[in-house]
N, C-alpha and C positions, 0 to 999 in steps of 0.2 A: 630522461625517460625515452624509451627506444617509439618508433614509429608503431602505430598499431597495438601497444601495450594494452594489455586487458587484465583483469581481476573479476574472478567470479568467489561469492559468496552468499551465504542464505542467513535468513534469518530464520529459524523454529522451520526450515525448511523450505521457505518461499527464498527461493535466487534469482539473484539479478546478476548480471554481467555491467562491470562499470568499467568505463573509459573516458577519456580526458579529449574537449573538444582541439586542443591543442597538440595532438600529437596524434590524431589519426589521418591519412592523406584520403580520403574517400566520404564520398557523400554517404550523411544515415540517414536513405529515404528509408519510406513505408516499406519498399519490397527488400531492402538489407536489413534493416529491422530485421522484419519476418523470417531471412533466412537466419542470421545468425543466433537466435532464438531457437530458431527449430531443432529438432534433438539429432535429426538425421542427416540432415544438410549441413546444418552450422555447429555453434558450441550446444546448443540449448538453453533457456534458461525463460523464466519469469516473465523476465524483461530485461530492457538496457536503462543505465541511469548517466546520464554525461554531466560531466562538470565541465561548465562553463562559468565567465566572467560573471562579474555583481557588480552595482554600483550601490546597492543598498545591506549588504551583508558581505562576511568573508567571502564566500562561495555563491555560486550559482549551481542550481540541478535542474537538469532536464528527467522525465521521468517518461521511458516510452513501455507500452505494454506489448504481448509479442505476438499482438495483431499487425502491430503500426500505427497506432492510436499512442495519442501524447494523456498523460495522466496528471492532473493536477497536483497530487501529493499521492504519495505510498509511505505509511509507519515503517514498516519493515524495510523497505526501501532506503529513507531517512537515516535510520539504525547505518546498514550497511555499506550507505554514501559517506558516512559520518567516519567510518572503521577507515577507510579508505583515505579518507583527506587528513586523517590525522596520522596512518601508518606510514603513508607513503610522503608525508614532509608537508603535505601544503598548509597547512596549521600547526603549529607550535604548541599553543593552549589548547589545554581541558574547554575552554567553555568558546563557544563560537557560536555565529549564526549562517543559515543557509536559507536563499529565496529559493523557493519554488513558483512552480504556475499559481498553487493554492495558497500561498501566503507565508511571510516571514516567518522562520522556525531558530528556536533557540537549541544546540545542544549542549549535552555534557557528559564526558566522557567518564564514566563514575568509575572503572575499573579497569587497569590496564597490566595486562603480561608481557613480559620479555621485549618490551616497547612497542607491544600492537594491544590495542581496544578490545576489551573484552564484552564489557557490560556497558550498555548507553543508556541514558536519558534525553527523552525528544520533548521537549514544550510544545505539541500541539496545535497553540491556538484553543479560540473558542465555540465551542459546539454550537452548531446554526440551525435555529427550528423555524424559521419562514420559509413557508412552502415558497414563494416567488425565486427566495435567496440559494435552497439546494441545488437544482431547481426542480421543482413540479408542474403538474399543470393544476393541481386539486382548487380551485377555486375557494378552501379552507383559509385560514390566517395558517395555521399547522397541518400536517397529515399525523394524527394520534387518532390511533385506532381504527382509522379509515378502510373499508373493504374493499378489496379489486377482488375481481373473478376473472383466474390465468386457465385457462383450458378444462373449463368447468368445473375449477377449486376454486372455493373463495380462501383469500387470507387476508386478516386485521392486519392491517401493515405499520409502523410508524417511520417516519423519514427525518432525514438530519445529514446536515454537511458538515464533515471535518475538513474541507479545504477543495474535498472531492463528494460526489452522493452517493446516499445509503440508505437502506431498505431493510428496515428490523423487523422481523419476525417471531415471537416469541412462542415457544413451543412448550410441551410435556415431557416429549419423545423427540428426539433427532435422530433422522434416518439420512443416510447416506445419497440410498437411490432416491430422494425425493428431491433433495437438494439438485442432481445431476439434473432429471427430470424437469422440474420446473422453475429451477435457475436462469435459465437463459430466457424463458419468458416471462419472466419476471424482471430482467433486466433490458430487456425492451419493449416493458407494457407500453401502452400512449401515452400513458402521463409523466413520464420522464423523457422532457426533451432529449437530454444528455448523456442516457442511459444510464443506468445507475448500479451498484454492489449493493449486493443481496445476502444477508445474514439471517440465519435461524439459529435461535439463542435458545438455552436452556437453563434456569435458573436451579442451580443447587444450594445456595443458600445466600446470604447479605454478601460474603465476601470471595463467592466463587460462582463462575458463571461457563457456561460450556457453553462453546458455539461451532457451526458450518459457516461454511463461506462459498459461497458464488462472486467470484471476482470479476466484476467489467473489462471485457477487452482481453481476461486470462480465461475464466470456466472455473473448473472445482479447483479449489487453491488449500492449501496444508495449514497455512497462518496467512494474516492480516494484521499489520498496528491499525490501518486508521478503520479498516472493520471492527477490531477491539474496541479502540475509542469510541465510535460509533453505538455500540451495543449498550457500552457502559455509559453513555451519556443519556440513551432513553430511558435505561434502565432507573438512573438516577433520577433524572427527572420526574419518573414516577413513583421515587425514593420506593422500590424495592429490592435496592442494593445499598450498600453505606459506600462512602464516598472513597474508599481506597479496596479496590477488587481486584481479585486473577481472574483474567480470560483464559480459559483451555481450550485449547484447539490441537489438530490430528499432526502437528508438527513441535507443540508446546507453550509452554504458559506467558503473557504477559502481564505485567504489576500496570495497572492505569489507579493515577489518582483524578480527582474533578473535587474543584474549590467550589464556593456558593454561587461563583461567576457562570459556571460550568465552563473554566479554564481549562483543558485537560493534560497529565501526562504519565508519557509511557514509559516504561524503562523495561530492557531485554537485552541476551542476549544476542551475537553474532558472531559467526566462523567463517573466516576464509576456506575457499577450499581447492585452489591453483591460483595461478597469472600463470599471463604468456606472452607473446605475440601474432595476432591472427597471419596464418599463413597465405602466402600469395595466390593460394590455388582457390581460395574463400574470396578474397579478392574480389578475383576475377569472376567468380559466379557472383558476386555481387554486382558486379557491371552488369551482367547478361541477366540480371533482373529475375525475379519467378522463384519459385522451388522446383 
């Protein structure tokens, strides 16, 4: 693999740009991050996802968002870390695992074309409702149902960690502009030490579920896995979904199942859509830091 090698790909429209800790020669601070993320400066994207070492799984992933902010777990993410370690040789096998910050993840590569991943399954992990464990500050054992008031709206909220936090919102109506609007304060109320992803869900019936996404550390996002998960795991919980649902979202659908454990998983598509190699002029505005 040449110096600086890179692979951008999206899932349902959320892209990541991945690269390999081992063949890049340059630091990925916070401010390279940010540049090479940015759409005007750098390549654009999502975020970056780097593979690095494991001593407890095939792989290791780093999951950075295109603040500079490191991410515990991203579904979509997962998906197109997963397309990548298996197209590009570092796995051999359909089924492997991969650590993240958020915890061991099982994959499986359920459909493959012309020898690249088409269609994946991500094992999840299990869906976390201890306000302490997401984390919150709610002084609850849970946040279900709970009210905050974000800039003189109140909203019933329910919280849950897939690995990373999350803030479901269950709605009638989803609107776009509201999500913009008070997404970002809602993703830095007080009560999320960690700051936390923000979903407003719309239930269309037991086994379809429409949702927005405010993504920590991104802003308005296209698709979400562990947003999906997320959604579908309170939903369930307050069994008003059956246990195998599509998430729709403004980029496309994913299949989440949840067992009685509330185990959950995903399965979706992913498309590449270049490699390269970052050029030396990128580089070097990576040294000089800023946008």
């Amino acid at each position: 693999m040449k110096d600086n090698f890179f692979v951008k790909t999206h899932g349902l429209g959320n892209e990541y740009i991945v690269l390999c800790d081992k063949s890049i020669t340059f630091n990925l601070s916070r401010n390279a991050i940010k540049r090479i993320c940015n759409v005007n400066f750098g390549i654009g994207s999502d975020g970056i996802l780097l593979k690095v070492d494991s001593d407890k799984a095939d792989v290791g992933l780093r999951i950075y968002n295109p603040d500079g902010s490191e991410a515990e777990k991203s579904g979509n993410g997962l998906r197109i870390f997963c397309k990548y370690i298996f197209d590009y040789g570092f796995v051999s096998k359909r089924e492997f695992t991969v650590e993240t910050k958020g915890g061991l993840v099982k994959a499986n590569i359920v459909e493959v074309k012309n020898n690249r991943a088409t269609l994946i399954t991500v094992d999840m992990g299990t869906a976390i409702f201890s306000a302490p464990l997401i984390p919150t500050s709610f002084p609850t054992a849970e946040v279900n149902d709970e009210t905050i008031n974000v800039e003189g709206k109140d909203y019933k909220i329910n919280c849950v960690s897939m690995g990373n936090p999350h803030c479901v919102i269950i709605k009638d109506h989803l609107d776009i502009a509201e999500v913009k609007k008070y997404g970002p304060y809602i993703e830095h109320y007080k009560m999320f030490p960690n700051r936390i992803n923000v979903q407003f869900a719309k239930i269309i019936n037991r086994k379809e579920v429409e949702i927005l996404i405010w993504e920590r550390g991104a802003g308005f996002t296209l698709a979400s896995g562990t947003s999906s998960c997320a959604v579908a795991s309170v939903l369930r919980k307050k069994d008003l979904i059956d246990n195998e649902v599509t998430i729709k979202m403004l980029g496309g659908e994913l299949k989440i199942e949840i067992n009685e454990h509330m185990d959950v998983r995903m399965t979706g598509k992913v498309r590449q859509s270049c490699e390269g190699v970052l050029n030396e002029d990128l580089l070097e505005d990576l040294e000089e830091g800023g946008i």
